[in-house]
C-alpha positions in Angstrom: 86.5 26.3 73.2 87.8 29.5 74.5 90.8 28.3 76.3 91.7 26.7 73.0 91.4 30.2 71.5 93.3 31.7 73.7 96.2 29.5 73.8 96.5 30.1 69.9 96.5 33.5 70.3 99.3 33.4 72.9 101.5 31.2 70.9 101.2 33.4 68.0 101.5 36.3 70.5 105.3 34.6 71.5 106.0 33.9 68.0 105.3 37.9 66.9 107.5 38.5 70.4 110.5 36.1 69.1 110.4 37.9 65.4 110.6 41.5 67.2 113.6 40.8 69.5 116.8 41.7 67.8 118.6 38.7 66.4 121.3 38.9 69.0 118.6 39.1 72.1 116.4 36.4 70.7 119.2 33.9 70.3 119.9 34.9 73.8 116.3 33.8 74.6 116.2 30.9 72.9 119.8 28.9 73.7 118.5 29.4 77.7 114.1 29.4 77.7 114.2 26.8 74.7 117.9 24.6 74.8 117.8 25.0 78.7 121.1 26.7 78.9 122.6 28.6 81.7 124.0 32.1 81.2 127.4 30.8 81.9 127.1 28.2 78.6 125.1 31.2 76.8 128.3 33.6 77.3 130.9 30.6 76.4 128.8 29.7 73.6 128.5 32.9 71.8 132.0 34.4 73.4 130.0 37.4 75.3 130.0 38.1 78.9 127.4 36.4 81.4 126.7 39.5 82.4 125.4 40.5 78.6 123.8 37.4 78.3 121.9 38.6 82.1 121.1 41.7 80.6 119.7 40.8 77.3 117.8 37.9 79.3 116.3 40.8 81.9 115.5 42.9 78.8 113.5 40.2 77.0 112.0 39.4 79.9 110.8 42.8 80.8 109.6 43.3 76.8 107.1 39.7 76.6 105.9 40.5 80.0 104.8 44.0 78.6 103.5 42.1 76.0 101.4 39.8 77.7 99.9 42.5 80.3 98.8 44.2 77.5 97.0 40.9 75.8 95.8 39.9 79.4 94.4 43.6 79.2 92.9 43.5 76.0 91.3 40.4 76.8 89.6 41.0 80.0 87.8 44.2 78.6 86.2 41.6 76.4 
């Protein structure tokens, strides 16, 4: 029952980080975690470099995995 509880609370944790990334970022995040795309088809796609598409990929990154250590904290001092 738990783990059930806790994997709501990290999709809705992912859906609050989607909503907070800035609409340019998040598309970034989506086209390559969700579609599967590669930077290279990200930057053709959206007519931005590969290495802005790297960047605002690392950023994202850095920001849900900030995210979840906090959660992961949170939770174990349950």
């Amino acid at each position: 029952a738990d783990g059930k509880i806790i994997e709501n609370e990290l999709q809705v944790l992912f859906e609050k980080f989607l909503l907070l990334l800035p609409e340019s970022r998040r598309k970034i995040f989506v086209m390559h975690y969700l579609e599967e795309l590669s930077s290279r088809e990200i930057s053709d796609k959206l007519g931005i470099s590969q290495k802005t598409v790297q960047n605002q990929m690392k950023t994202a990154e850095n920001q849900l995995r900030n995210m979840l250590a906090r959660f992961l904290s949170t939770l174990l001092t349950l």
